[in-house]
C-alpha positions in Angstrom: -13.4 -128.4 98.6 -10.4 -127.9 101.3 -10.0 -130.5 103.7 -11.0 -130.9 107.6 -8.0 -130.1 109.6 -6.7 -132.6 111.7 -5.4 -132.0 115.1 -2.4 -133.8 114.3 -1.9 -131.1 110.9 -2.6 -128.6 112.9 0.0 -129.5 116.1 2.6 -130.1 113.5 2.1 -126.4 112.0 1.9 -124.8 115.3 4.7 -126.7 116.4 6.9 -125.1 113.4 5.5 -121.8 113.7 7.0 -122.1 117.1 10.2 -122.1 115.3 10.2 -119.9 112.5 8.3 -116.8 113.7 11.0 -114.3 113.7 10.3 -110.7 112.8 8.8 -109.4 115.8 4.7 -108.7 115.3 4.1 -107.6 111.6 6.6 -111.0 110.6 4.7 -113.2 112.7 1.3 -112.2 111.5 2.7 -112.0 108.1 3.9 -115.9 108.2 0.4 -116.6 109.0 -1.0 -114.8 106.7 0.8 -116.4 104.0 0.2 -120.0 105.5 -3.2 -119.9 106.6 -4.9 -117.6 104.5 -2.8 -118.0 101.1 -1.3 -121.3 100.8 -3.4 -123.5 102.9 -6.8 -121.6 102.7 -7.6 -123.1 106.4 -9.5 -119.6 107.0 -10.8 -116.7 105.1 -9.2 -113.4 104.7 -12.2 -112.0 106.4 -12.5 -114.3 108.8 -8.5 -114.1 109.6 -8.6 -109.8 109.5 -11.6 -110.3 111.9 -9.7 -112.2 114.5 -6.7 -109.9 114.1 -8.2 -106.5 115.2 -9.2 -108.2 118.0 -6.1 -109.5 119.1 -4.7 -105.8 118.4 -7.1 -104.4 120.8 -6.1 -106.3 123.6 -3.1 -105.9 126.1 -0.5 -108.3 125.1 1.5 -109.8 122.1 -1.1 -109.8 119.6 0.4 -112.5 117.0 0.4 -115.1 119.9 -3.1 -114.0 120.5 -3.8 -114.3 117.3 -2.7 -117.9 116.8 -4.2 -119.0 120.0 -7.5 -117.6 118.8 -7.2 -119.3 115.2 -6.0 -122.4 117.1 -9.4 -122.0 119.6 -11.5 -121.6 116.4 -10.5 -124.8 114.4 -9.8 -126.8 117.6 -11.3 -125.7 120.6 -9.9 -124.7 123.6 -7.3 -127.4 123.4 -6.0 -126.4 119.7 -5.8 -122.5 121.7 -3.9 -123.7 124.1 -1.7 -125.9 121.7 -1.3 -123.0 119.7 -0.7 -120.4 121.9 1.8 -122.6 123.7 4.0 -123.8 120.6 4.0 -120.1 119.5 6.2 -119.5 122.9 7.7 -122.5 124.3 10.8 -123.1 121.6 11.4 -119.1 122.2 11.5 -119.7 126.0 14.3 -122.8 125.3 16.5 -120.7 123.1 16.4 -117.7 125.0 17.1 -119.9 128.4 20.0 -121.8 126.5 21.5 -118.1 125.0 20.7 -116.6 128.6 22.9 -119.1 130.1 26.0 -118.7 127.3 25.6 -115.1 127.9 26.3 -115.6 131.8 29.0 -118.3 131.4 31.2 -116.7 128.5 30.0 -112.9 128.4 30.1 -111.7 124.3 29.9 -114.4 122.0 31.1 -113.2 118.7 29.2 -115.3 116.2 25.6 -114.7 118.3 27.0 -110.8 117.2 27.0 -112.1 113.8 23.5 -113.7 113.7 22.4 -110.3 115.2 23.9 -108.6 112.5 22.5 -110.7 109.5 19.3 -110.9 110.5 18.2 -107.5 111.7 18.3 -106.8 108.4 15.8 -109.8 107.1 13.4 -108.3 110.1 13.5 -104.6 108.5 12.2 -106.0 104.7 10.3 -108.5 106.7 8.3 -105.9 108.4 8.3 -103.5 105.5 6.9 -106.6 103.7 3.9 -107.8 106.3 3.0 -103.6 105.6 2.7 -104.0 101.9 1.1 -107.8 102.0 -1.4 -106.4 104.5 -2.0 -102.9 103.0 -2.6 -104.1 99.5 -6.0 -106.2 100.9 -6.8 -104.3 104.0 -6.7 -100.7 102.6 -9.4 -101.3 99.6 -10.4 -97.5 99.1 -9.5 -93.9 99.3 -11.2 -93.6 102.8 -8.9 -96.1 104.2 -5.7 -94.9 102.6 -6.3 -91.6 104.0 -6.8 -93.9 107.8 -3.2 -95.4 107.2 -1.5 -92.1 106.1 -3.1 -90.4 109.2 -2.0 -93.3 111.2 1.7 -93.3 109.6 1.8 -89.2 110.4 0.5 -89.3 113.8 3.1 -92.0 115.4 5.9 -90.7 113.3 5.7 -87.2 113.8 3.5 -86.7 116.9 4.8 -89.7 118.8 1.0 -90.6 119.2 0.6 -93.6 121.6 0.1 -96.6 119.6 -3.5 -97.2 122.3 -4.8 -93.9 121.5 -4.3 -94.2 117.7 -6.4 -97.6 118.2 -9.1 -96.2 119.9 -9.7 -93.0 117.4 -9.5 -95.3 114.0 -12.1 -97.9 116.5 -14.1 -94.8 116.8 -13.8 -93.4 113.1 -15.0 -96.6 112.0 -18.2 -96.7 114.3 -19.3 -93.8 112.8 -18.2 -94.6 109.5 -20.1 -97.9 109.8 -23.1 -95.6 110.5 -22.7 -92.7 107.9 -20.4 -94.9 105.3 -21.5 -98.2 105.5 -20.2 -99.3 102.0 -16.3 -97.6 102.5 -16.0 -99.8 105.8 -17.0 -102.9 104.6 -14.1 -105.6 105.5 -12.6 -106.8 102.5 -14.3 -104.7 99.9 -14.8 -100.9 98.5 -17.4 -98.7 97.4 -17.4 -100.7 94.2 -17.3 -104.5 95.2 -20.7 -104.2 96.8 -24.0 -104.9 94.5 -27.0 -103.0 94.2 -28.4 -104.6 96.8 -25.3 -103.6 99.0 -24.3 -107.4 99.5 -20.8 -109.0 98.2 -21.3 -110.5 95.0 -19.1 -114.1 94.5 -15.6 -114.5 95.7 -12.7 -115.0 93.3 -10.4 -116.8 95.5 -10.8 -120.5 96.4 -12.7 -121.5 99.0 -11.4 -121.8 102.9 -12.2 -124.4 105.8 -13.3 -121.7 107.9 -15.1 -119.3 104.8 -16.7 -115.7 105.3 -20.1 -117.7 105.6 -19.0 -120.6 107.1 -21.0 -120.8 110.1 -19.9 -120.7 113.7 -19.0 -123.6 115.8 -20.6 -125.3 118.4 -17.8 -124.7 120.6 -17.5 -121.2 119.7 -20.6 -119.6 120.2 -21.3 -116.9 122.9 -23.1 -117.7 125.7 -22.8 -116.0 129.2 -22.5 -119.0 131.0 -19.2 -120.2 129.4 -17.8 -116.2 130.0 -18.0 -116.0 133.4 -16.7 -119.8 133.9 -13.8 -119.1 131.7 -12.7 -115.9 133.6 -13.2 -117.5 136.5 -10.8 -120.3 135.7 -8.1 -118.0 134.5 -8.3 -115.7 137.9 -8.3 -119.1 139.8 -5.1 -120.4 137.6 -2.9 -117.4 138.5 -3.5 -117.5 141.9 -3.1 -120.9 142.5 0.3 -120.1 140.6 1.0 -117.4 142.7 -0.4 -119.9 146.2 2.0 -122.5 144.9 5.1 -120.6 144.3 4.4 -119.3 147.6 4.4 -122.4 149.2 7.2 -123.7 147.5 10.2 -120.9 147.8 8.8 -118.7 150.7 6.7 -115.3 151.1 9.8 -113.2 150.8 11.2 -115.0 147.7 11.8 -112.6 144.5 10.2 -115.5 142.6 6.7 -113.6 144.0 7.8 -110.6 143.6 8.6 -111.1 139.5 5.2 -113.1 139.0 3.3 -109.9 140.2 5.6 -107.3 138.5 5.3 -109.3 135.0 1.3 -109.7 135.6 1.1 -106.0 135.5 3.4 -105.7 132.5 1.1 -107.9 131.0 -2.1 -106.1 131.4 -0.3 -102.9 130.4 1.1 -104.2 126.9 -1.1 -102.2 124.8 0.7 -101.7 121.5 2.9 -104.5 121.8 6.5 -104.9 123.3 8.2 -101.7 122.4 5.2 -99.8 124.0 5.4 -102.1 127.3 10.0 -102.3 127.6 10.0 -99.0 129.4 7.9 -100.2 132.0 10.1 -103.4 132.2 13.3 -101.1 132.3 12.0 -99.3 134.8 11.0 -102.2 137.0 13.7 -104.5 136.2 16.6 -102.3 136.4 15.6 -99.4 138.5 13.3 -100.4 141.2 14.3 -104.2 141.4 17.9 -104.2 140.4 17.3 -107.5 138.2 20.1 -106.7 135.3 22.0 -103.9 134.5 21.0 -101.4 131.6 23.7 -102.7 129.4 22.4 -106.3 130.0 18.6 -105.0 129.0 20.0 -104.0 125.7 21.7 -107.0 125.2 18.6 -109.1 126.4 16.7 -106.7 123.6 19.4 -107.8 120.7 18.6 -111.5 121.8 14.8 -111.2 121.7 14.8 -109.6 118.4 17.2 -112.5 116.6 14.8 -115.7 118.6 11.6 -116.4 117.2 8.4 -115.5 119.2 7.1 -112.4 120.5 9.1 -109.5 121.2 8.0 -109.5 124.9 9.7 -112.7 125.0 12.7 -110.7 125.9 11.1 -111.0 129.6 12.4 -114.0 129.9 16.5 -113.0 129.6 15.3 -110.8 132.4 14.4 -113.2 134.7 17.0 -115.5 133.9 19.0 -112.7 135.1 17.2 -111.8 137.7 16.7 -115.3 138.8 20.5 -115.8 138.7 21.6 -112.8 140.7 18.7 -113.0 143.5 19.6 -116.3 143.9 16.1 -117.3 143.8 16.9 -121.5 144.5 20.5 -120.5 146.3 24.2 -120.0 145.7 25.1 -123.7 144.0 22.2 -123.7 141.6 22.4 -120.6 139.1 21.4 -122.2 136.1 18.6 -123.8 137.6 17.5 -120.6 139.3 17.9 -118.5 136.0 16.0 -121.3 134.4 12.7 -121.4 137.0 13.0 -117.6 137.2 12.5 -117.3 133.7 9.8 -119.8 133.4 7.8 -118.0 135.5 8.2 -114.6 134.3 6.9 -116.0 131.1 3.8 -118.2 132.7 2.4 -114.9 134.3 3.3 -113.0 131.0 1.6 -114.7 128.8 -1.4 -116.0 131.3 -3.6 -113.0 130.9 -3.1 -113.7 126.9 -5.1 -116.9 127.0 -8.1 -116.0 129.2 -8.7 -113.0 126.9 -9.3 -114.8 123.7 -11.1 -117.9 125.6 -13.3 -115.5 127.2 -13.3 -113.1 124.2 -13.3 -115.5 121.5 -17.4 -116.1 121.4 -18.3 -112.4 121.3 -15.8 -111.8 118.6 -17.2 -114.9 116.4 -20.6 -113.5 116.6 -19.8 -110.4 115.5 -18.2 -110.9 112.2 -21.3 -110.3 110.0 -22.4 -107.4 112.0 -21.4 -104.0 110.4 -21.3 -102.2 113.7 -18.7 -104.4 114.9 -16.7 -104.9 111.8 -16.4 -101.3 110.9 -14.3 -100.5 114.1 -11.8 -103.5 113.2 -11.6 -102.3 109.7 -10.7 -98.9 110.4 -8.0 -100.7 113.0 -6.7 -102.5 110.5 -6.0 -99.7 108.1 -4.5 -97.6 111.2 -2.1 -100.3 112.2 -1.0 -100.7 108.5 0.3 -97.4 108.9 2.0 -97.9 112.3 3.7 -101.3 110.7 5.1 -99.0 108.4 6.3 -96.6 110.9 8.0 -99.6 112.6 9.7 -101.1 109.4 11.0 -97.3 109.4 12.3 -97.5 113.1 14.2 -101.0 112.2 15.5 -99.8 109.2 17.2 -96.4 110.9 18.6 -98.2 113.5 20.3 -100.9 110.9 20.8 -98.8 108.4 22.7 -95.5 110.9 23.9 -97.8 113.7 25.7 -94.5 115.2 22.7 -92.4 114.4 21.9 -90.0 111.4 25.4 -88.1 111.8 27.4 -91.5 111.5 27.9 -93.3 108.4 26.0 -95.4 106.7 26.2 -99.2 106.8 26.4 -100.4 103.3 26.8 -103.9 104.2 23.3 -104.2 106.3 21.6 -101.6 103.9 22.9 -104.2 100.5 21.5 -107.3 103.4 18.3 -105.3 103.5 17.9 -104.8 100.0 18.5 -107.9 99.1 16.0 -109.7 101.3 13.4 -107.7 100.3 14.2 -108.1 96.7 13.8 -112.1 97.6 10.1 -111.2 99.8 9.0 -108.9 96.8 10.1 -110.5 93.8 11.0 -113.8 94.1 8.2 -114.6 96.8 10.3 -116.6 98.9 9.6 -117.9 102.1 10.3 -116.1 105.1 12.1 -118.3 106.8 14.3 -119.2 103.8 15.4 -115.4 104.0 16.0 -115.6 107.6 18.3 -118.0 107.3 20.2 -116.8 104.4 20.5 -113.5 106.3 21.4 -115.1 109.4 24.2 -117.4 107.2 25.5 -113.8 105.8 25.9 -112.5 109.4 27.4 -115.8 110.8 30.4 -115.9 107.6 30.9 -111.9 107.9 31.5 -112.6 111.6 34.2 -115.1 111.0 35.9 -113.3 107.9 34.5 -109.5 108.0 35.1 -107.4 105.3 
């Protein structure tokens, strides 16, 4: 029988997380995947595939979501918090730090080179979390068919990534109804009995088990909703109130903590779906950075763990630098606050949704009209994973586009790292940091 997990265990795993979560999304999800679910059995693959179409309904980066909800669920709102902290606080240091080289000494050649070594890792990381995923998730014909649909409509169609969301949610409701048996989570047609109930499970058991009951702490009840919602809408404008009374009515602190809530409630589909809006903000209407330096501040976010959105914070760095936000003698401290609070109202909206959320979710997860939705989502999103492993690997693979040439030195990087995820089941973060090793010694002695 697994053990209880400490608080301690669990701050010490959240804590590294923090640290190793590269690969945008589908990487981040897959390291918990593989930690949680496979090698330390703290919770179910049921339980863990339940909380996960949740998170990817919501507006926000859904693998932070994610580990402040499994963080809630084993430690109440404390572990959330812890979790869903750690997940972004060593991203927000390194990306201040690299934000501040990047001012002070422009192109650094060997942050080029860890660029270069581990976009590749991220493609067969990606490419990876789709087949680790698929291979559990998509359990029948019926659900295949989902993910190819899924795959077709973003690649070809350009489908928004909400839209495609919302018709696998609906698909499943009435597939739930009609086809109760081929949206089962976690099972087909033929791993249900007679009586239409799972017969034992072959893997060993979890902390948090399909059956294991709910928690105290996690249980719905209206009361706890409305006081939790109405402690995160007090929190952000008491933020807002304080900043307010701390740099002045007109200073572009405000302006970047209402901007970034916005971007936050509009993040459906993750970070690629939400950068345009941030482009246009930041460089068009505000004049935060340049377009160059958005790129650049894209190329850093992708080589830092954390989310993707995390790229938010180079922007008000930037931003915070040249508005001057704490005066002319303190850029790196006005970079610095600029950035912190780009990220606070960011990620904000992030933790009230699973807090409030949370409770509804956990009662729902042995209700078929609930879980039939979320397991039509999760076949849909395996195909749009696979659409974005494709996306990485184009863009590594053709730097200059399809009518340039090929680069045989990323694609033989990419090969190999997936080679090492698929064969030799290592360790993502072991591949990372080969990769990133390969980029740092090509950048010093190229080829």
């Amino acid at each position: 029988m697994p053990h209880k997990i400490s608080r301690f265990e669990a701050f010490w795993f959240w804590l590294r997380l923090g640290f190793i979560s590269f690969g945008g999304p589908a990487g981040q999800i897959a390291i918990m995947h593989q930690e949680l679910v496979e090698r330390r059995r703290w919770i179910s693959e049921k339980r863990f595939l339940h909380a996960l179409n949740y998170c990817m309904l919501l507006p926000g980066p859904e693998a932070q979501q994610l580990a402040t909800y499994l963080g809630w669920l084993m430690h109440r709102t404390a572990g959330g918090l812890i979790a869903g902290g750690l997940f972004v606080l060593p991203s927000l240091v390194i990306l201040i730090a690299l934000s501040w080289v990047y001012v002070t000494f422009g192109h650094v050649s060997w942050i080029a080179g860890l660029l270069y070594g581990i976009k590749p890792a991220v493609t067969a990381i990606v490419l990876h979390a789709a087949f680790r995923i698929g291979s559990r998730a998509l359990r029948n014909a019926w659900l295949w068919i989902l993910a190819g649909c899924s795959f077709l409509a973003i690649t070809l169609l350009d489908a928004p990534f909400p839209l495609i969301v919302l018709t696998a949610a609906f698909i499943g409701l009435l597939g739930g109804q009609y086809l109760p048996k081929v949206f089962t989570l976690g099972a087909n047609r033929h791993t249900l009995n007679a009586k239409g109930t799972h017969p034992a499970k072959n893997h060993q058991p979890a902390i948090i088990d399909d059956d294991t009951p709910t928690p105290e702490h996690a249980q719905f009840k209206l009361k706890n909703l409305v006081i939790t919602g109405l402690l995160g809408l007090l929190t952000w404008l008491s933020s807002i109130l304080a900043i307010a009374y701390a740099f002045g009515w007109s200073n572009p602190l405000l302006h970047m903590s209402w901007f970034f809530t916005k971007a936050a409630l509009l993040t459906f589909g993750g970070a690629y779906a939400v950068l345009p809006y941030v482009y246009q903000g930041a460089v068009t209407q505000f004049a935060w950075l340049t377009p160059a330096q958005m790129m650049d501040g894209l190329a850093l976010g992708e080589t830092t763990p954390g989310p993707l959105i995390m790229v938010v914070s180079f922007v008000g760095y930037l931003g915070g630098v040249k508005q001057q936000v704490l005066g002319e003698n303190a850029s790196f401290l006005s970079g610095m606050i600029a950035a912190i609070v780009v990220t606070w109202f960011t990620f904000l909206p992030s933790f009230v949704f699973i807090l409030m959320g949370g409770p509804v979710i956990e009662a729902t997860h042995n209700d078929l009209k609930f879980t039939a939705p979320l397991t039509a989502v999760t076949a849909a999103v395996v195909g749009v994973i696979l659409n974005l492993a494709l996306f990485f690997g184009y863009h590594v693979l053709w730097p200059e586009g399809l009518n340039g040439k090929v680069d045989w030195i990323a694609a033989m990087i990419t090969f190999l790292a997936a080679l090492a995820l698929f064969k030799m089941k290592s360790k993502i973060l072991h591949v990372i940091f080969a990769c990133a090793c390969v980029g740092l010694l090509l950048s010093i002695r190229p080829l």
